[in-house]
N, C-alpha and C positions, 0 to 999 in steps of 0.2 A: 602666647604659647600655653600660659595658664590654663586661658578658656577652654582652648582646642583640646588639653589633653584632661578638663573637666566634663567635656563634652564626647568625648570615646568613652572614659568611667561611665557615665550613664549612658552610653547606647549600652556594655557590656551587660551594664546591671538589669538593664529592659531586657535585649536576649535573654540573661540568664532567666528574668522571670517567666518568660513566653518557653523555654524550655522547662523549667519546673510547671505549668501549666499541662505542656504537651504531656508530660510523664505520667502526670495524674490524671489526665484524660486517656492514655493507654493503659493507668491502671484500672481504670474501671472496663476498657474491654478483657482485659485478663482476667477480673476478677467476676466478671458476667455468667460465664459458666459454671462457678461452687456454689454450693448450697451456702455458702457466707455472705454473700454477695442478695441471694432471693431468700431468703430467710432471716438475713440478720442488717444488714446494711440498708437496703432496698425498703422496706417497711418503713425503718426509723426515716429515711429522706422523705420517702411518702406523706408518712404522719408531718415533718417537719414543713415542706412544703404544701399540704392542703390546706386548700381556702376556697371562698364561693366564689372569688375572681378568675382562678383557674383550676381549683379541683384537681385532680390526678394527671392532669395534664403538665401541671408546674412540675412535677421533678423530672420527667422526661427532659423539658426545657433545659432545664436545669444543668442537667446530667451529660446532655448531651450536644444541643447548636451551640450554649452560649461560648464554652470554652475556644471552639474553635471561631467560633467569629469573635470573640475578645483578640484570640491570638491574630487572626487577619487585617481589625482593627489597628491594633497597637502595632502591626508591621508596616501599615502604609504607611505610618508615622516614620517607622526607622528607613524605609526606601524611598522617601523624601528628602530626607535628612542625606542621604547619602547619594542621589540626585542631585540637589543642591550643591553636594561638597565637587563629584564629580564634573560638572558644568563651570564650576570655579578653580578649580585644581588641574592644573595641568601640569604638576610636577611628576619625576618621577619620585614611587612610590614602593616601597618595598612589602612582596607579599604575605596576605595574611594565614592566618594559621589555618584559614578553608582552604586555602589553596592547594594545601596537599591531599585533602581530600577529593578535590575535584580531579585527580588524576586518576587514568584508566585500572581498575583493579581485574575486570575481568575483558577480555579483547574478542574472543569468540565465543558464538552461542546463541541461542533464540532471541535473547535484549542486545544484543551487539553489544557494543563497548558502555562499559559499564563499570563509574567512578565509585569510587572508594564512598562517596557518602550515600548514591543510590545502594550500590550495595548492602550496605548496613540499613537502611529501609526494607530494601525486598528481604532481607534476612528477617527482620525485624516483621514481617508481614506472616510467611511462611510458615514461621516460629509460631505466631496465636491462630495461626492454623491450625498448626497440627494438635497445639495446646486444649485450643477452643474445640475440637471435634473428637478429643480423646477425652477431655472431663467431662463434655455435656453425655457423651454413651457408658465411661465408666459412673456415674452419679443417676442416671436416667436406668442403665441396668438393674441396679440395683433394687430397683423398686419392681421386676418385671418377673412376675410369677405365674406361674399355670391357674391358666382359670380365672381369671382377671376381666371379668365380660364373656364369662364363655371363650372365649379367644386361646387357641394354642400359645406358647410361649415366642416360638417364632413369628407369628402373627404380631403378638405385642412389641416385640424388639423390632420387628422391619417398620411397626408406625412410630416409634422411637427415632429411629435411623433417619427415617423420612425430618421427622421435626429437628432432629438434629443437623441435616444438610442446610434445609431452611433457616435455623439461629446461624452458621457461621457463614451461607450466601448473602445473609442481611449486612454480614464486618466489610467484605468484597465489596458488596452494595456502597459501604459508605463511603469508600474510596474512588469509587467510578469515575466519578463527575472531577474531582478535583485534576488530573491532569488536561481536560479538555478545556480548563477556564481558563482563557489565553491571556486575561489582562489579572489575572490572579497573584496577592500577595502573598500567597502561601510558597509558591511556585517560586517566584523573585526572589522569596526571602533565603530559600537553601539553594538559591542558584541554581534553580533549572527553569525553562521557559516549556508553554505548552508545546512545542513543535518537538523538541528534545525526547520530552516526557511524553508523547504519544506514545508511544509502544507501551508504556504501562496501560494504560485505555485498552490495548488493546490485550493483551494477556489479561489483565482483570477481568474486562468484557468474557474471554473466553473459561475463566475462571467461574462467574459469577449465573453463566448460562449453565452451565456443565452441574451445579450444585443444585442449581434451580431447578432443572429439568427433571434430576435425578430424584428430587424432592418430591416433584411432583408423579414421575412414575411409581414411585414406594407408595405412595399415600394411594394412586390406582390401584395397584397391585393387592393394596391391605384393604380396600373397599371392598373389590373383586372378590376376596377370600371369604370377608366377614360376612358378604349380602348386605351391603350399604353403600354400593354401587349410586343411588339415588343422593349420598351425599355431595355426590360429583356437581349435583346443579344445584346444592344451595347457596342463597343470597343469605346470608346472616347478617341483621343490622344492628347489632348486640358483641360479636364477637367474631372468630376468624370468618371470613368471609368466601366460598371456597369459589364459586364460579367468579368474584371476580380476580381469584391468583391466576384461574386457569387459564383468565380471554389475556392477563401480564403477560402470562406465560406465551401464549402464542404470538402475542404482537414481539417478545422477547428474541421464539425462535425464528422470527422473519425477521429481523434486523441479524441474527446471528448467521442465519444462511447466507445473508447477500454480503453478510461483509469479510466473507475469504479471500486471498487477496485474485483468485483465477477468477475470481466473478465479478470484485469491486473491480477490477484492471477494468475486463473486456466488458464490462456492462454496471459502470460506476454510475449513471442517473437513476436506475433501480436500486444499487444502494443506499445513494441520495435521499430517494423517498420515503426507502422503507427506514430508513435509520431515526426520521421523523416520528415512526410508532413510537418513541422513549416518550413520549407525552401520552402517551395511552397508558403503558407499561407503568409509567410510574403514578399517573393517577390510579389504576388500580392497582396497583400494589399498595397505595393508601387505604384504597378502602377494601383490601384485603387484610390487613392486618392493623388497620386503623390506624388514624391520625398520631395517637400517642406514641405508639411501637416504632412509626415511622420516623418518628424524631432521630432514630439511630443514624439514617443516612441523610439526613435533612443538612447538616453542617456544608457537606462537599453541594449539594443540589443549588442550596441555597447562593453559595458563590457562582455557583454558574448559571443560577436565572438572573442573578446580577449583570454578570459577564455578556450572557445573552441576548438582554435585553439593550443593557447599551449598543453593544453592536448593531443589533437592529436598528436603534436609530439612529447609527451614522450608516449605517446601509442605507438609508431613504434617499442622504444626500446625493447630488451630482457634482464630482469633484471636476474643475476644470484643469483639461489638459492643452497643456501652450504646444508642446510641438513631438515630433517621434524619430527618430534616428533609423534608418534602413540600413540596417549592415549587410555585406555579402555573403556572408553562411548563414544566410537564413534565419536572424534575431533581429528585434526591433529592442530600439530604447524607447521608452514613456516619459517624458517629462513634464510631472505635473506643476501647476501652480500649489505652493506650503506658504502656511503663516510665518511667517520669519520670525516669531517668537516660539514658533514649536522647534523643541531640539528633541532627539534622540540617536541611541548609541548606534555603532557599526555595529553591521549585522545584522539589523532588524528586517523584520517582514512585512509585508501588505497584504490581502488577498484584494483580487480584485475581481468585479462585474464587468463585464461590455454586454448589454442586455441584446443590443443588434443580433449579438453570435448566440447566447445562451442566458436567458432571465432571468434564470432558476443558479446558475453553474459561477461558482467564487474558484482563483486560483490564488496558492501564496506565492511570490516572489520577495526574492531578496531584493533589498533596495542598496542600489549603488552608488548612491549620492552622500555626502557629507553634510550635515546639519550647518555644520561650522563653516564650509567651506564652502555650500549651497544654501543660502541663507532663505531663499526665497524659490525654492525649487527642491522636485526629491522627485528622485529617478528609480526606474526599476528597469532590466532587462530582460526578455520572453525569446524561451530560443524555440525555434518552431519543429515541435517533439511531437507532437497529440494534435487530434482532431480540432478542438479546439485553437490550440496558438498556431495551427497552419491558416486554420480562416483567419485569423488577426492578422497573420502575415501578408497572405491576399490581399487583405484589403488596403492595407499600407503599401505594397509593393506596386498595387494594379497601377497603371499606366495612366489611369483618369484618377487622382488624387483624391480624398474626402474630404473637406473641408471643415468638418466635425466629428467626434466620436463619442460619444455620452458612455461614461464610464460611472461606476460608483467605487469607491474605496474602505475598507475596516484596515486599520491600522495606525503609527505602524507599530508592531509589538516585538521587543525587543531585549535584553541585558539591561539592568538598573546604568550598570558602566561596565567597561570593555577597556580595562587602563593595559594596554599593550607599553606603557612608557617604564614598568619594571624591570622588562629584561634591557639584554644589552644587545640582544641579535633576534631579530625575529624570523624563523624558515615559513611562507609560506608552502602551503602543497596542497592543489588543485589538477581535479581532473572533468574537461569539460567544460560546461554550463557554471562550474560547481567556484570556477571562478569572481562569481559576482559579488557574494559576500566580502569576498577580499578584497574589492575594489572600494568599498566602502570602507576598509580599514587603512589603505590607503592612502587616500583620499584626506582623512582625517588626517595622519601623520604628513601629509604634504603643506595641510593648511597649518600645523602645529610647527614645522620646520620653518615657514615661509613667513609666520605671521606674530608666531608667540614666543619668539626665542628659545622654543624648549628645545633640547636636545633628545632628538629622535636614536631608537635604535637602528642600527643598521637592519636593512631588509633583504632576502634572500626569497626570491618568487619563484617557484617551480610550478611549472603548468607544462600538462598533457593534453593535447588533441589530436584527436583523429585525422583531419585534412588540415594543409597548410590556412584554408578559406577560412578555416575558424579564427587562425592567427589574430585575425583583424578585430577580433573581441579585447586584445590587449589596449589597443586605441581607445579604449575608452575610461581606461583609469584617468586620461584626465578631460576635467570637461569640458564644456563645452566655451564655458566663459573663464576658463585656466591660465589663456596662453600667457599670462603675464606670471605664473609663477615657474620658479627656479626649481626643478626639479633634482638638479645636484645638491641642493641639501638634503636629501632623504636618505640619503646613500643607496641608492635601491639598484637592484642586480638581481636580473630578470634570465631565468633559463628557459627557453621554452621547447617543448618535445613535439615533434607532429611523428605519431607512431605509426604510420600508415601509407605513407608515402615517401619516394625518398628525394626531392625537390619540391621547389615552390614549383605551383602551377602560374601562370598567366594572369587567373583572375583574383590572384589573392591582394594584388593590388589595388583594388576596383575602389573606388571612394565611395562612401558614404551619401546616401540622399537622407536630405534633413524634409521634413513636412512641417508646416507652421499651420494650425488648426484655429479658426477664427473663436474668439470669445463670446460667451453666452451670460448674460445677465441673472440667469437665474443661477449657476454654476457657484462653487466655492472652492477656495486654497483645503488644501489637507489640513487640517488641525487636528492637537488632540480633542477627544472626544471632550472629557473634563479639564481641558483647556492646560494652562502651565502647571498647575498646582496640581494634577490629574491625581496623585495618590492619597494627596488630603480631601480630594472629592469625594474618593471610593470609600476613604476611611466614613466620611459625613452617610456616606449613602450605605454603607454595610451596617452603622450604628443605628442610626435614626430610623431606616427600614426596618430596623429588628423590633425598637423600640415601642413604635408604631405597630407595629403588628401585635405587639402583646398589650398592650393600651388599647386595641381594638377586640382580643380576646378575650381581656379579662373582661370589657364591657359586653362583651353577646351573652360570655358567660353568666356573669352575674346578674343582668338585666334580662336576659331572654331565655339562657339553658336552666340556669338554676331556679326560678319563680315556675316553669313548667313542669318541674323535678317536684316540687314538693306541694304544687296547688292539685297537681292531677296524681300523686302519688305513684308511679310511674317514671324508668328511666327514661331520660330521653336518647333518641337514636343515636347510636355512635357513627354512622354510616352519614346521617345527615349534620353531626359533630363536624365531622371530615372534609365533606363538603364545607361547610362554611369554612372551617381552617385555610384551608389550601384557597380559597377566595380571599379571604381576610390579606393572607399572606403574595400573592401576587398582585393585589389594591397594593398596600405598605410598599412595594418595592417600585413598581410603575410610577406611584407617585412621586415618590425620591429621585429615582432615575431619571424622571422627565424633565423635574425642576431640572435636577443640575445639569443635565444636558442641555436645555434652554437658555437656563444664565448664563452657560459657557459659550453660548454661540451666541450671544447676545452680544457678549465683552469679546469675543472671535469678529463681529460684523464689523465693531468698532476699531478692532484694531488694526483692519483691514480696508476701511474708508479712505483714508489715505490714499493706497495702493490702486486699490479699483478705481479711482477719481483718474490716476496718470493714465490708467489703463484704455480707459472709456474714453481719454480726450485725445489716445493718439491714431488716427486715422488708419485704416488698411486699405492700401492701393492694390493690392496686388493680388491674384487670383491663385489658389492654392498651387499649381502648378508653378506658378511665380515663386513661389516658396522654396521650391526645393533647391537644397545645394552641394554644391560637390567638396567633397573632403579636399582635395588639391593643395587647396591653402592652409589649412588649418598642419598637412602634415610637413608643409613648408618652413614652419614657425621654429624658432627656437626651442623651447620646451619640448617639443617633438624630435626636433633633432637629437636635443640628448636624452629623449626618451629611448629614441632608436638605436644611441650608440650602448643603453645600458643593458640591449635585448641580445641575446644569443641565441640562436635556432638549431637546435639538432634531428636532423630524419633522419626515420626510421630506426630509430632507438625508444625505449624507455627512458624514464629516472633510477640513477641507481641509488634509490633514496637511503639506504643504510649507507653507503660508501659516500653520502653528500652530507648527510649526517653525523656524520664520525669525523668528518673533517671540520666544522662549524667549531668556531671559536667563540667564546666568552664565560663568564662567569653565572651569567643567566639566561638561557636559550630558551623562546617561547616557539615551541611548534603550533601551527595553528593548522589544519586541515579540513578541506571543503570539496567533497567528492565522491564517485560508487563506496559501495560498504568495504568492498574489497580493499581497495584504497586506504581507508580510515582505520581498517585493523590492523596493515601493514605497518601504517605511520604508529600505530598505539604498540604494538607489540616491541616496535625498537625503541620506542622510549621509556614503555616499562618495563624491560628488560635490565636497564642498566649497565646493559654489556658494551656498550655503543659510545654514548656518553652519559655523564652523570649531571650533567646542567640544562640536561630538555626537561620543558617541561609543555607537555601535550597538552594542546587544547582542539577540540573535535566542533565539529558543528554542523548542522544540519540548513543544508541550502535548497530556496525551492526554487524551482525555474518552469 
């Protein structure tokens, strides 16, 4: 008891430090725009930091990546640790003081539902907004007088203006990249995952274009005026460099065009491609404003050439898939072969490749499988929506079977933990497809009822669909290899709406075809990528990566920049500075990456040897068509029975989710919701409301299908 409550004191006292870090790295973007900061602060770091290993390049470093990759470091650390505890803890658990934060503060609006601790962010953002663009023009005016270059006054102030867009698009800038790093500890660590936190990506995106552009039209306009229109095409290899902000600039505004959502919808592979220019954009934007200045947004970038890199290379692999589930409204399950020593929480996501359909095209699904309860297997379900998962459907459906499907997989990413064992009542509420998530949560509480004596909250599942045919998505909370568990301990009580019809039709009965897909040798189980220990990996490869990169810096520098510096008397290029930088630093990370990607599938192949051996020695007699099977039996079974009896069906109604919610008993009600937006602020608005009851406590989430 000692230990454990020695061992909370110091995770507190690490938080605490990783937030007194953050603060002081917020203070210096506050303090970036007063002349205290470039006059008085800034020099002395300078002076402090110059050396012939890294010259004026070390306080940038300094100032700017190391803070925040310290703080991503020492977080994998703590969402290890609490990985760990989650994976061995199956008690319940009483919630922590985030938790109140994590509740909805604001319900409608351009971000949607929006927790009390996002919120204090975006505030937090907005605020050195308006900060950072009101001191850089009142300190910058100041100095702006007639006659200044010949220049009218207004002339001087609109290329003030112009520079001043530019310094607070660079703050925007630094933030970009951090909600798109999907396996990000920054993200984990305040409890949001990349899919959540997309929407910031994308108001930042529209933020960071809108400054930028504006930037750059002022700084036309002030050419235009002055007769310096020719500055438009210079290359400066010394200092700002103007054509190449302006080729940033445009590769910027063609990722910004295509990605509204009436364009990304109807014509998403154009998207796709052009969204790709961010490697153009951001290498000149380096050597636009050169390697040192760039350091400002290099913290968020750098996590995500991490993030992006790994991904790639489990994109390469070919994950094997054992077999696929044909339902009758038009969804298929996937069920892959997983390591059985990889676990992760309910809720989590894949995206996945079938190169047959589209090469180039990754989709996320929720995975509806239990770790715990599918040890050796991890499922996801595709309801056929889009162009895309109607071909997948086809082809699983068509009447001459495949006997193979070559898929690749990234994932899966997910919640560090997802302890639904706090409250005492849990309300689900889905609408649609939006149900898969929750199968997963499920799923888990069935194997946790069934296997670890824990005591399960009672469950309350409300599900919406449009035709009775969907119904039959409920069959698959449990799986495949279930039928021996007891599903009356879960206490689960299942409402289900078909709003659209007002009986079962005929084929809502229709059973199930199963496909059994022959195995391929070259093929792999899903694993993580950095194996079990995945966060202590990241932590080794965000350290060591960094590390490496300035041990590689300081030596070009002092061995190659600086002996050029002072035998030829002469600076040397900053432009070709840059260049080697941004080399240096994607060598450092490639090579980290790959090691520990490779150990880890190395110890992946091994642990796996076993499995594949029973695999390979048991014979396949039968021809894929052989394969398929009909539900019949499976909903014969026991488990089924009283899954059926725990189901109630209502047509042609809604939920009357305020009136199902007001009645909901306990002393801790966790609402969970997985469904249209509309949906999700329904649910959010009666439980922050207070009016309703005072013991829900909302939790939202974001499902892909």
């Amino acid at each position: 008891m000692s230990s454990s409550a020695g061992m909370k004191t110091l995770e507190s006292m690490v938080l605490l430090l990783l937030m007194m870090v953050f603060v002081g790295y917020m203070m210096i973007w506050i303090m970036m725009p007063t002349n205290t900061f470039y006059l008085n602060w800034f020099p002395h770091i300078l002076k402090k930091t110059d050396s012939t290993y890294f010259e004026k390049q070390g306080a940038e470093v300094l100032i700017y990546p190391f803070p925040i990759l310290f703080i991503a470091t020492v977080g994998c650390f703590l969402l290890h640790r609490r990985k760990k505890k989650a994976d061995e803890n199956n008690q319940r658990v009483k919630g922590s003081f985030w938790a109140s934060w994590k509740r909805p503060a604001l319900v409608k609006g351009p971000l949607g539902i929006v927790s009390w601790i996002e919120l204090s962010f975006v505030v937090m953002v907005i605020a050195l907004l308006v900060w950072s663009i009101s001191s850089y023009l009142h300190n910058m005016f100041a100095t702006a007088h007639a006659g200044v270059k010949g220049e009218q006054v207004w002339e001087t102030k609109l290329s003030i203006v112009a520079l001043a867009l530019g310094l607070v698009g660079n703050f925007c800038l630094s933030l970009l990249f951090f909600p798109v790093s999907r396996g990000s500890s920054i993200l984990h660590l305040i409890g949001l995952t990349s899919e959540a936190s997309f929407k910031y990506h994308v108001w930042l995106g529209h933020i960071v274009m809108t400054l930028f552009t504006a930037h750059g039209l002022c700084y036309i306009i002030y050419w235009a005026n002055t007769s310096q229109i020719f500055l438009m095409f210079n290359w400066d290899n010394f200092a700002i460099c103007n054509l190449a902000g302006e080729i940033a600039l445009l590769a910027g505004l063609a990722m910004w065009a295509t990605s509204f959502p009436r364009i990304r919808r109807k014509m998403f592979e154009l998207f796709f491609y052009t969204h790709h220019l961010y490697i153009v954009f951001v290498v000149l934007y380096v050597f636009h404003v050169k390697f040192s200045y760039a350091c400002t947004m290099l913290p968020g970038f750098y996590l995500f050439i991490i993030d992006r890199f790994l991904r790639f290379l489990q994109s390469q692999q070919r994950i094997r898939l054992v077999s696929a589930r044909v339902l009758p409204c038009e969804a298929v399950e996937l069920n892959f072969s997983k390591n059985p020593g990889h676990s992760y929480s309910p809720t989590s996501m894949v995206f996945v490749n079938v190169p047959s359909i589209s090469k180039l095209q990754w989709h996320p699904f929720s995975v509806t499988s239990s770790s715990k309860l599918d040890a050796d297997k991890l499922s996801i379900v595709i309801k056929s929506e889009g162009n895309w998962s109607q071909n997948l459907y086809q082809k699983l459906s068509s009447t001459q079977p495949i006997d193979r499907l070559q898929v690749s997989v990234e994932g899966p990413y997910g919640p560090v933990s997802n302890n639904m064992l706090r409250h005492d009542t849990i309300v689900m509420v889905s609408g649609g497809s939006g149900i898969t998530p929750l199968i997963s949560i499920i799923r888990e509480l069935l194997f946790l009822a069934n296997y670890s004596g824990t005591k399960t909250p009672q469950i309350l599942l409300i599900c919406a669909f449009r035709r009775s045919l969907d119904l039959t998505m409920l069959n698959l909370i449990l799986p495949v290899s279930g039928t021996d568990l007891d599903i009356s301990c879960l206490q689960l009580q299942i409402e289900a709406y078909v709003t659209r019809e007002r009986e079962a039709t005929s084929n809502s009965h229709k059973p199930f075809q199963t496909i059994c897909f022959k195995p391929d040798p070259s093929d792999v189980p899903v694993s993580a990528i950095l194996g079990q220990n995945s966060w202590l990996w990241l932590a080794m490869i965000i350290s060591s990566s960094f590390v490496i990169f300035l041990v590689l810096l300081g030596i070009l520098t002092r061995f190659y920049i600086y002996p050029n510096e002072h035998d030829y008397k002469m600076m040397y290029s900053e432009s070709s500075r840059s260049a080697l930088s941004m080399l240096l630093l994607c060598v450092s990370i490639a090579t980290t990456a790959t090691a520990g990607f490779l150990w880890n599938k190395k110890q992946s192949v091994k642990e796996m040897g076993q499995i594949q051996a029973i695999d390979a020695s048991t014979p396949i007699t039968t021809s894929p068509s052989a394969c398929y099977s009909s539900g019949d039996q499976e909903l014969e079974s026991l488990p089924h029975r009283s899954f059926v009896e725990s189901t109630k069906v209502h047509y042609d109604r809604r939920p009357d989710l305020k009136g199902i919610l007001f009645d909901c008993e306990g002393s801790s009600i966790g609402v969970l919701v997985s469904g249209p937006r509309r949906m999700r602020q329904e649910v959010a608005a009666i439980c922050s409301s207070g009016l309703v009851n005072n013991n829900l406590h909302y939790h939202s989430m974001s499902f892909s299908r």
